[in-house]
C-alpha positions as a Markdown table, in Angstrom:
| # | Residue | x | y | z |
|---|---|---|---|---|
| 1 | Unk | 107.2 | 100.5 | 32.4 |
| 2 | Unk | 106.1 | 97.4 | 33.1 |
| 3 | Unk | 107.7 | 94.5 | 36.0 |
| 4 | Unk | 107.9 | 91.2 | 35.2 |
| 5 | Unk | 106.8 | 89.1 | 38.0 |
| 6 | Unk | 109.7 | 86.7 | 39.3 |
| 7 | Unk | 109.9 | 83.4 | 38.6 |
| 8 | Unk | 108.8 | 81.0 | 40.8 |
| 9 | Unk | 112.0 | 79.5 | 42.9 |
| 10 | Unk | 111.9 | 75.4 | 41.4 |
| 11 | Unk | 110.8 | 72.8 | 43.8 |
| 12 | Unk | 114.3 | 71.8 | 44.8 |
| 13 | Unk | 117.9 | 74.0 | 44.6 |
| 14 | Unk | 121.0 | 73.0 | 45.1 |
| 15 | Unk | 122.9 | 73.9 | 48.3 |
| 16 | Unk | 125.3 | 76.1 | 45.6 |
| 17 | Unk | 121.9 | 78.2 | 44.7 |
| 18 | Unk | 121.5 | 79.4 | 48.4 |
| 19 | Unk | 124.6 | 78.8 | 50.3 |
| 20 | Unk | 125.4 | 82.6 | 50.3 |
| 21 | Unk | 122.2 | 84.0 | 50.9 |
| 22 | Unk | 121.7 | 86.0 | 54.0 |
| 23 | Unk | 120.0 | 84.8 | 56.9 |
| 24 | Unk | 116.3 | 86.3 | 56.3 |
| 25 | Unk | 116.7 | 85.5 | 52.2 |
| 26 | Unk | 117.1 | 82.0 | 53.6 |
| 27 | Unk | 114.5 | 81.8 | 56.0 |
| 28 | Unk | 111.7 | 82.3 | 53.4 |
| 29 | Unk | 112.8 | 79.1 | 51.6 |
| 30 | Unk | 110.8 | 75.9 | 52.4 |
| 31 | Unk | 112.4 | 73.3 | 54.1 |
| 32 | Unk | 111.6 | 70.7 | 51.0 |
| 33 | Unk | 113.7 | 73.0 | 48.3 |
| 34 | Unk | 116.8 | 72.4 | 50.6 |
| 35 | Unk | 118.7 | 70.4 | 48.2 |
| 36 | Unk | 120.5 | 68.4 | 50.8 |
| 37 | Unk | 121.4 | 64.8 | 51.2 |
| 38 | Unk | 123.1 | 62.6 | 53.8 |
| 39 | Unk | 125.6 | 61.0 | 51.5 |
| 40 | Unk | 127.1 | 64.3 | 50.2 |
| 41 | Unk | 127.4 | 65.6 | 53.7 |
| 42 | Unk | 130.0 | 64.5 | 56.7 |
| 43 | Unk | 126.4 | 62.3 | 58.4 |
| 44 | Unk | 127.3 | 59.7 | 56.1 |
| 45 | Unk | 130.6 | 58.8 | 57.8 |
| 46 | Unk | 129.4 | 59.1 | 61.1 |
| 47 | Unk | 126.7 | 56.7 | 60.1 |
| 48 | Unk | 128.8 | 54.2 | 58.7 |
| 49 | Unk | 130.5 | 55.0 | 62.1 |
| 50 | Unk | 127.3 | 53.6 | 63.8 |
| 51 | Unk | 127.5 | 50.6 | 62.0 |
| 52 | Unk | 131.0 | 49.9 | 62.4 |
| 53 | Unk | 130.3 | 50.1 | 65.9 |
| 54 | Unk | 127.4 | 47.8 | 65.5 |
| 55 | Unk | 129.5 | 45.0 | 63.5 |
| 56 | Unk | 132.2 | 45.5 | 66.5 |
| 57 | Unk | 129.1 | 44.0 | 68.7 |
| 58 | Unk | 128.1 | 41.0 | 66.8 |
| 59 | Unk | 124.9 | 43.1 | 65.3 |
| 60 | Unk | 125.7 | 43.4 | 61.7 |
| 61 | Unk | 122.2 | 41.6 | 61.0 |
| 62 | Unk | 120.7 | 45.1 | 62.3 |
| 63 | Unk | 121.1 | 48.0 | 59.6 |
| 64 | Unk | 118.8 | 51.0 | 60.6 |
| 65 | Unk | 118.0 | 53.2 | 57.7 |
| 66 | Unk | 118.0 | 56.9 | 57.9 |
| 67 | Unk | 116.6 | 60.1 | 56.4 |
| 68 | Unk | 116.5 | 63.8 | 57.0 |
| 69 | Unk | 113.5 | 65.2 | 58.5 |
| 70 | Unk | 112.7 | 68.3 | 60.8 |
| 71 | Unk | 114.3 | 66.6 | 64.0 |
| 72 | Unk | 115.9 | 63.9 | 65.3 |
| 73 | Unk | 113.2 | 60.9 | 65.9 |
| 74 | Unk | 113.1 | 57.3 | 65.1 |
| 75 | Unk | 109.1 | 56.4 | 64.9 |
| 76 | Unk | 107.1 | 53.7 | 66.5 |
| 77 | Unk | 107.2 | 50.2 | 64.7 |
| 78 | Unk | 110.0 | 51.8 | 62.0 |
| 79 | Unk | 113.7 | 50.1 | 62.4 |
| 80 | Unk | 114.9 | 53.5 | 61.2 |
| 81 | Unk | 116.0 | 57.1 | 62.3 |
| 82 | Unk | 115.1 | 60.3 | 61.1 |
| 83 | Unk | 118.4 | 63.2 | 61.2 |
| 84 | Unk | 117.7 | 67.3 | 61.2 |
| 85 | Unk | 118.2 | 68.2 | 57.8 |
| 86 | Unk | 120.7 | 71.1 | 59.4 |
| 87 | Unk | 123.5 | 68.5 | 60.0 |
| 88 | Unk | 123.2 | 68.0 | 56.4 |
| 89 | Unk | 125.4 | 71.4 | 55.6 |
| 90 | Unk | 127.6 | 74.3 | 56.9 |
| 91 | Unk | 125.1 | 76.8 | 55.7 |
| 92 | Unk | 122.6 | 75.6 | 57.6 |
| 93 | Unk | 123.9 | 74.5 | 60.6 |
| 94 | Unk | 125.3 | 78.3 | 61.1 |
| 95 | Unk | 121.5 | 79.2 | 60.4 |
| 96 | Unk | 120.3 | 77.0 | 63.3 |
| 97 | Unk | 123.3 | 78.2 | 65.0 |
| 98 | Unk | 121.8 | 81.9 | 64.9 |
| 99 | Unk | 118.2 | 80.9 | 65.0 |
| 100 | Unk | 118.6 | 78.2 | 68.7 |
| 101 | Unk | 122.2 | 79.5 | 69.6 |
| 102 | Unk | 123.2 | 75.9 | 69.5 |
| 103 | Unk | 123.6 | 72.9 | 67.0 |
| 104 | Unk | 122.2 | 69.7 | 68.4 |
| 105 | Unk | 124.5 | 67.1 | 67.3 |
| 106 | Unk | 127.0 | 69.8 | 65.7 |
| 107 | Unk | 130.2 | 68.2 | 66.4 |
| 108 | Unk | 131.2 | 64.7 | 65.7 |
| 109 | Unk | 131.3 | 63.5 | 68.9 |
| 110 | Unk | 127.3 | 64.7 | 69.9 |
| 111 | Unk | 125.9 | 63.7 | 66.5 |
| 112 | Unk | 127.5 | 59.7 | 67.7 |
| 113 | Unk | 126.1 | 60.2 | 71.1 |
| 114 | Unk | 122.2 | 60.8 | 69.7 |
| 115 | Unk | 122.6 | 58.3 | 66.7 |
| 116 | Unk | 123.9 | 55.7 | 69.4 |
| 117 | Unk | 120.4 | 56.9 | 71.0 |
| 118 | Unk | 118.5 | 56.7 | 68.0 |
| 119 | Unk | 119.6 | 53.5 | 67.2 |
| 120 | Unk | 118.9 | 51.8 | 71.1 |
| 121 | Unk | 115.1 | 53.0 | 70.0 |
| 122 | Unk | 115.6 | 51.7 | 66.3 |
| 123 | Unk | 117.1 | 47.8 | 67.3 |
| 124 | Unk | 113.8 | 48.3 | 70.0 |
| 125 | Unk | 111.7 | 48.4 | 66.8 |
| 126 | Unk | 113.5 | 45.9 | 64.4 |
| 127 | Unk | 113.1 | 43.3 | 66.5 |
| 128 | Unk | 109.8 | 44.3 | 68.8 |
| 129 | Unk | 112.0 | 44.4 | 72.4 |
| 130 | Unk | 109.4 | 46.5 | 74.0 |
| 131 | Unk | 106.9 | 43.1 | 73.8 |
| 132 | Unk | 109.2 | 41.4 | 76.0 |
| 133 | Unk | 108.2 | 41.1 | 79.5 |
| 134 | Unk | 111.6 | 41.4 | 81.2 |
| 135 | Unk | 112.5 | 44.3 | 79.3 |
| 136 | Unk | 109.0 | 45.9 | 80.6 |
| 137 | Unk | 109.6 | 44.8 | 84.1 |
| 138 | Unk | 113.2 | 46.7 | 84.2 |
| 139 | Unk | 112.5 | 49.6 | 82.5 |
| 140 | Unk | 109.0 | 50.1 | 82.8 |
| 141 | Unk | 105.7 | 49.8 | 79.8 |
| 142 | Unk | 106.2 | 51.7 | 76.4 |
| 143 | Unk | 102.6 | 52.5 | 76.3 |
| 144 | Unk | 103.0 | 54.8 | 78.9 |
| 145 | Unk | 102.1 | 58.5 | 77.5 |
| 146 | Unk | 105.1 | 61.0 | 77.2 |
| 147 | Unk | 105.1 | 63.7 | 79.7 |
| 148 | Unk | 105.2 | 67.5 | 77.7 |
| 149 | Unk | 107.9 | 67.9 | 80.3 |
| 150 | Unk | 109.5 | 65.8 | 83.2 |
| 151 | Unk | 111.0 | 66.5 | 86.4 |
| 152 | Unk | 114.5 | 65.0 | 86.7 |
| 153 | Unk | 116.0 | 63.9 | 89.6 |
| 154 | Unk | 120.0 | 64.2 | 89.2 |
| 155 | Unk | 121.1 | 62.2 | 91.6 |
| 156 | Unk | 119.2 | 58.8 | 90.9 |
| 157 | Unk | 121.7 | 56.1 | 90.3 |
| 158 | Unk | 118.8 | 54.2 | 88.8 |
| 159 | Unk | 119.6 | 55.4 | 85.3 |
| 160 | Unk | 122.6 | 55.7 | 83.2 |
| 161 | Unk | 123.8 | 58.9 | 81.8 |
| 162 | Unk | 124.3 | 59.8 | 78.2 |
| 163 | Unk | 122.7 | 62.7 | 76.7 |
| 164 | Unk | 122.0 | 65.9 | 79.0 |
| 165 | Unk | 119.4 | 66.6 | 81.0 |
| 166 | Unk | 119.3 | 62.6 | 82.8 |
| 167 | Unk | 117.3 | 62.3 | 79.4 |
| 168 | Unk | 116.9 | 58.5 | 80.5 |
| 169 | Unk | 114.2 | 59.7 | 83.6 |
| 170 | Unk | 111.9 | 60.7 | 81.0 |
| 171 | Unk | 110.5 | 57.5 | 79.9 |
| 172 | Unk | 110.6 | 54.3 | 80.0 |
| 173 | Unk | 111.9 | 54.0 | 76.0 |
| 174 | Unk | 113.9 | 56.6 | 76.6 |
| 175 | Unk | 115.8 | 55.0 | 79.2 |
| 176 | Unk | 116.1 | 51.6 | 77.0 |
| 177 | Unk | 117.5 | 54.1 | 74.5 |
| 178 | Unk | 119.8 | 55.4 | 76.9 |
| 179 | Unk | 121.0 | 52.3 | 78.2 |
| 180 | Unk | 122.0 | 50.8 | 74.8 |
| 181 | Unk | 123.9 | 53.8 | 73.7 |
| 182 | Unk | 125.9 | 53.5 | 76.9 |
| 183 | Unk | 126.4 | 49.9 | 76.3 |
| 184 | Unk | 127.2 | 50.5 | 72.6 |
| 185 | Unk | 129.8 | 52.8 | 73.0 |
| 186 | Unk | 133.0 | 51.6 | 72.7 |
| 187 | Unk | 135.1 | 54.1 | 75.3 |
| 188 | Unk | 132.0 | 53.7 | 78.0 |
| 189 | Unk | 133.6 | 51.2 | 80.0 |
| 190 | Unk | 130.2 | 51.0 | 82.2 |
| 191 | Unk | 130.5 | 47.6 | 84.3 |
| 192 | Unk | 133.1 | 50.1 | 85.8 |
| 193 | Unk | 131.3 | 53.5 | 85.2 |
| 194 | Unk | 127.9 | 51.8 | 87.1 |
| 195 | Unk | 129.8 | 49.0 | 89.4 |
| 196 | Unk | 127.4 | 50.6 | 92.3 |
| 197 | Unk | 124.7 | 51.8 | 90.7 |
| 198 | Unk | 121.2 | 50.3 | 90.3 |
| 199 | Unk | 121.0 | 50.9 | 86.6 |
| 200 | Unk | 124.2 | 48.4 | 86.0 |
| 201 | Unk | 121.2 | 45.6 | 86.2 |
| 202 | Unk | 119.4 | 46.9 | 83.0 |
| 203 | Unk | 123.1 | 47.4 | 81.5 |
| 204 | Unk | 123.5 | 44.0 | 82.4 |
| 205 | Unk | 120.5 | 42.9 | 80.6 |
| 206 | Unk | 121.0 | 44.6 | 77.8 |
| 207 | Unk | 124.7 | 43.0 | 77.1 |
| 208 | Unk | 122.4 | 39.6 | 77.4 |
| 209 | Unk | 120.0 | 41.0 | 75.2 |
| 210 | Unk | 122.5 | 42.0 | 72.8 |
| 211 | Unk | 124.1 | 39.1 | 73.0 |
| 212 | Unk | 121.0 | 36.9 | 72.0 |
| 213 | Unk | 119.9 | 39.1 | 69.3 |
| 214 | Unk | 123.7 | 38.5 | 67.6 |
| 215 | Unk | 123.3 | 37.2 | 64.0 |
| 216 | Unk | 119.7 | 37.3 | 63.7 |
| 217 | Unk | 118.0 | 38.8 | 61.0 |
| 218 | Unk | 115.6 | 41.9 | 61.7 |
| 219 | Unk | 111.7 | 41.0 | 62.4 |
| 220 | Unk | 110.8 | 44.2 | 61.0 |
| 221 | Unk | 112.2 | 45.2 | 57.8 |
| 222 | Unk | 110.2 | 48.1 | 56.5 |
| 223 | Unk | 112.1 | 51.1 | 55.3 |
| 224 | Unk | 109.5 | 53.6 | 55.6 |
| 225 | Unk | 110.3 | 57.3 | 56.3 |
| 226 | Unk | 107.8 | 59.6 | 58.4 |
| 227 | Unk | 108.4 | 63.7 | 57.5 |
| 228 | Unk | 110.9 | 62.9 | 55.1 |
| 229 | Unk | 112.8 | 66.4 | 54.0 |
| 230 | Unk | 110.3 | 66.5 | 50.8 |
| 231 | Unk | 107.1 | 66.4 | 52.0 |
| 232 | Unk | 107.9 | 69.4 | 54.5 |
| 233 | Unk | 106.6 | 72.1 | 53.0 |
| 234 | Unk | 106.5 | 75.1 | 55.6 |
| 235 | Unk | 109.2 | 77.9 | 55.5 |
| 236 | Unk | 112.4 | 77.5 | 57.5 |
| 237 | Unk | 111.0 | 80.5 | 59.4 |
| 238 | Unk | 108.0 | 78.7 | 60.2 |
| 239 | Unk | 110.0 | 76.2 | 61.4 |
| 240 | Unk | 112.1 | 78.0 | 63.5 |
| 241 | Unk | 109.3 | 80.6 | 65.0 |
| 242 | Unk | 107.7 | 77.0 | 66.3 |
| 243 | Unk | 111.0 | 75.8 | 67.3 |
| 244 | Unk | 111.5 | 78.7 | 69.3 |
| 245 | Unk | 108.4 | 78.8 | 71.1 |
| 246 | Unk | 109.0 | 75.2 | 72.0 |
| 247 | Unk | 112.5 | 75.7 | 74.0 |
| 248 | Unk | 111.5 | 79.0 | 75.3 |
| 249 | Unk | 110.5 | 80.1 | 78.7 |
| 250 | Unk | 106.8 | 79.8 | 79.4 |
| 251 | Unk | 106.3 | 81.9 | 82.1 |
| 252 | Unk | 109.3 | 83.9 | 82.7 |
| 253 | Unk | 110.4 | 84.6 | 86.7 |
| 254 | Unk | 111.3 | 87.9 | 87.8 |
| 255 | Unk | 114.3 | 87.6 | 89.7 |
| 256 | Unk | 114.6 | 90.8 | 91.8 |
| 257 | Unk | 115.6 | 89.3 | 95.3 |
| 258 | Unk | 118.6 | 87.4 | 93.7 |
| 259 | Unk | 119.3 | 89.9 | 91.5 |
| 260 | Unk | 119.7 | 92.9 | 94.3 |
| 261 | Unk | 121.6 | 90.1 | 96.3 |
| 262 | Unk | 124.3 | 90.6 | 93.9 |
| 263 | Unk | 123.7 | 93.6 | 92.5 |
| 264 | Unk | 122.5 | 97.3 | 94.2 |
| 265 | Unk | 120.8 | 100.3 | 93.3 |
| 266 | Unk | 121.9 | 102.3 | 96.4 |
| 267 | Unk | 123.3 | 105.9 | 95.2 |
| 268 | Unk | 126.8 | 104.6 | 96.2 |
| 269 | Unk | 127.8 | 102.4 | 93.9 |
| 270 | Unk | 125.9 | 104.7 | 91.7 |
| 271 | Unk | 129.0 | 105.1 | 89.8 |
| 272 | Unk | 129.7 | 101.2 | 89.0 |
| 273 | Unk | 128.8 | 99.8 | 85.5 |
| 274 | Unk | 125.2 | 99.2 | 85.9 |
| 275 | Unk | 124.6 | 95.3 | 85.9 |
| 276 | Unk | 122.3 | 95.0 | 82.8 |
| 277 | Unk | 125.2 | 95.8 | 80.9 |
| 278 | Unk | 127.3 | 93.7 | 82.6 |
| 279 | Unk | 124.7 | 90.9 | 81.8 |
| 280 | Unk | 124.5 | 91.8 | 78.6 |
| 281 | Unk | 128.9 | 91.5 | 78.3 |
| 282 | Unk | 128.7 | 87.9 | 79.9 |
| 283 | Unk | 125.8 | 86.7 | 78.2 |
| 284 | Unk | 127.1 | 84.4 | 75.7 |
| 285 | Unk | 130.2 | 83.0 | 78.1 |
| 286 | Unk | 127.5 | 82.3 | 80.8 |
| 287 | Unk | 125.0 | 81.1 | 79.2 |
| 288 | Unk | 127.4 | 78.1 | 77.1 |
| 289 | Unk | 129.0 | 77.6 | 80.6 |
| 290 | Unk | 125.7 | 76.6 | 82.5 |
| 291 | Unk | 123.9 | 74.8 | 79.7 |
| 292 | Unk | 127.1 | 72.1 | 79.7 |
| 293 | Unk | 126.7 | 72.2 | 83.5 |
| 294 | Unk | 123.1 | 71.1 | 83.6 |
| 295 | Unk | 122.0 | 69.8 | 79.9 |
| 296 | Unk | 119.4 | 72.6 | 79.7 |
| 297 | Unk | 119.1 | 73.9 | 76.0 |
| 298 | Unk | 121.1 | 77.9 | 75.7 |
| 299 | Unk | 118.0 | 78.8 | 74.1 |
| 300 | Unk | 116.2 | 78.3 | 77.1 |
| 301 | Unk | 118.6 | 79.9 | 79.5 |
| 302 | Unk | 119.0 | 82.8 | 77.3 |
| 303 | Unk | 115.3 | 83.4 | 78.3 |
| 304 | Unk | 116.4 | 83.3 | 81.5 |
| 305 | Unk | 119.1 | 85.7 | 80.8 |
| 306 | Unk | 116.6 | 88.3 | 78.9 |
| 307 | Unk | 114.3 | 88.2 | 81.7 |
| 308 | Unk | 117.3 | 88.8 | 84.2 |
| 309 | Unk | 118.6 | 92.0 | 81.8 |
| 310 | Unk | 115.4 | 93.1 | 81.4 |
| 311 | Unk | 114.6 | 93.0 | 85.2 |
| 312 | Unk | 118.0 | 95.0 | 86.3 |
| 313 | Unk | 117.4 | 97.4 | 84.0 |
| 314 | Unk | 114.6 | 98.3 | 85.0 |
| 315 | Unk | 115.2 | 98.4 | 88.5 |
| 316 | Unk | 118.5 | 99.8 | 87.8 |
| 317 | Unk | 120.4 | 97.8 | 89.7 |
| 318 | Unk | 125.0 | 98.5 | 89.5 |
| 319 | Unk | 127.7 | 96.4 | 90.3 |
| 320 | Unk | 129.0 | 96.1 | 93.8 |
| 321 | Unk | 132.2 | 94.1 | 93.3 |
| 322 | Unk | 134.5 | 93.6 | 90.2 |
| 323 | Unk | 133.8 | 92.1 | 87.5 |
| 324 | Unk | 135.7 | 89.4 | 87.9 |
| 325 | Unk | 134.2 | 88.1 | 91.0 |
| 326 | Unk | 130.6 | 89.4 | 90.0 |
| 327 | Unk | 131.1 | 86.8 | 87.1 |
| 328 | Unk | 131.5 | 84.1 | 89.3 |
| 329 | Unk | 128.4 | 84.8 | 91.9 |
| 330 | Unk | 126.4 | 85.4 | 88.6 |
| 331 | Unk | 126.9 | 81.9 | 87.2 |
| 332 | Unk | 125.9 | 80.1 | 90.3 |
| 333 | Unk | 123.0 | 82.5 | 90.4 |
| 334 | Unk | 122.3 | 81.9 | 86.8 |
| 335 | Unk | 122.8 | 77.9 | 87.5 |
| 336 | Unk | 120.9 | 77.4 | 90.4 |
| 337 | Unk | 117.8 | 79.3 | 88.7 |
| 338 | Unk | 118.2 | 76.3 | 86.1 |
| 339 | Unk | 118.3 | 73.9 | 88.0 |
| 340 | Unk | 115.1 | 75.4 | 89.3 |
| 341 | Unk | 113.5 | 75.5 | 86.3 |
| 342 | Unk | 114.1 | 71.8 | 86.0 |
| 343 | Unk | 112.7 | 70.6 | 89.2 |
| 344 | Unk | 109.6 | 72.8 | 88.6 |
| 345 | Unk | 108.0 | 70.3 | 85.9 |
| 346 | Unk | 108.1 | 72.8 | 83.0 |
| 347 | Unk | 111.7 | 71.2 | 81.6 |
| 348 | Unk | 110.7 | 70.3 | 78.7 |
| 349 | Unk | 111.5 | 66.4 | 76.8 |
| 350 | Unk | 113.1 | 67.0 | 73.4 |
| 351 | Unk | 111.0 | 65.1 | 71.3 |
């Protein structure tokens, strides 16, 4: 008997073709057969939701284009913003879902927040903002290199907030970024928001910015698109084993004196539910609770998480209180540990 060799899959399906394949059938499909667009998908209201917004502000002149690429970016010199081609369906949001235990930009209200992002660096580009010397003076040179990570400082009133992680200390077009979203959105109220804070001047200069820019036509006009959706070619696996390795935890702690602070491995409480399961039971719950708390991706912290499981397990470590009450010592445990990971320089910037 002989086997016929399968066909080769064609260079682009339809989301009807895999939208009921398994997880790992899915994975092995390249990210440029994903047969996805932005205009059959819910991204194309929230764009024109964008715009609206931008009309409302006297910038109708200034119509970024977009595209779907691996990530969220909008390049140097290009009026334009690239979207993660996961937003583009169900199917594949719940695959990132399962593959980073979170969906950046999954809910109408965060996908606004980043395009109002996006767009501050987009309107930077369309009409060459970062040449101006005022706009360098408040918020520092663009040609200064990005970090690989940045240590935030939480309690500077010197920059607005908007996304997590005071995203606007990282650099100096990242703030400018910042600062226009905040401006842009409509339910911000920020002369009130930042009445005391140092960042209301660049807030301030931006509504003048704006304000001059109103009407005028776009110095730069080109529509290109870098990483477009077809010209990535590697598997969605490949994609997500780098991904991974990106948001993880370089070099994981070991967390015994905090750990045997809450927990203990005296023959007493010997009896107790031993505090790797209990981990284990809370994971999920804690690990969404802390990474609203401080901004820090729940891919990340679930490294933290393993470590910690791994850790009382091995030391085999038992409850000493309720559950209840364990719970709540274990989330500022699990908090302060990010928050530590922050400060030590190895947060990393979400490029």
């Amino acid at each position: 008997m002989t086997i016929e060799p399968e066909a080769p899959l064609p260079d682009v399906l339809p989301p009807d073709a895999w939208g009921g394949w398994t997880d790992d059938k899915l994975l092995d499909l390249r990210i440029n057969q994903l047969g996805v667009t932005i205009d059959q998908s819910a991204l194309k209201d929230r764009i024109g939701a964008l715009q609206t917004e931008l009309d409302a502000r006297a910038l109708g002149a200034f119509v970024p284009h977009f595209w779907l690429s691996a990530e969220w970016f909008s390049p140097d010199g290009i009026p334009g913003v690239a979207i993660p081609f996961y937003l583009a369906h169900p199917r594949l949001e719940r695959l990132e879902r399962a593959q980073m235990l979170e969906v950046e930009g999954g809910t109408p209200e965060w996908c606004m927040k980043i395009l109002r992002h996006e767009a501050g660096h987009a309107i930077d580009n369309a009409y060459k903002l970062r040449q101006r010397r005022r706009r360098q003076q408040l918020f520092g040179p663009s040609y200064m290199q990005y970090p690989n990570y940045y240590t935030p400082k939480p309690y500077s009133k010197s920059f607005v907030l908007h996304l997590d992680s005071w995203y606007a200390q990282s650099h100096p077009d990242e703030d400018f970024a910042e600062t226009f979203a905040v401006w842009l959105n409509p339910g911000s109220d920020w002369r009130t928001r930042y009445v005391d804070w140092p960042a209301l001047k660049k807030l301030e200069y931006m509504d003048a910015l704006m304000g001059e820019l109103a009407g005028r036509p776009m110095i730069v006009t080109a529509r290109r698109k870098i990483e477009p959706l077809s010209k990535l070619r590697k598997t969605l696996r490949a994609h997500y084993e780098r991904k991974r390795r990106h948001y993880g935890v370089e070099h994981p702690h070991f967390y015994d004196r905090d750990l045997r602070r809450l927990f203990s491995d005296k023959p007493e409480y010997g009896g107790n539910i031993k505090a790797a399961r209990f981990i284990a039971r809370v994971r999920k719950d804690v690990r969404r609770m802390v990474s609203e708390w401080t901004g820090e991706y729940q891919y990340t912290i679930d490294q933290v998480l393993e470590s910690m499981l791994k850790r009382a397990n091995a030391t085999n470590l038992r409850l000493k209180r309720s559950e209840e009450s364990t719970k709540s010592d274990f989330l500022v445990m699990l908090t302060v540990q990010t928050m530590n990971y922050l400060h030590s320089g190895r947060h990393r910037v979400a490029l």
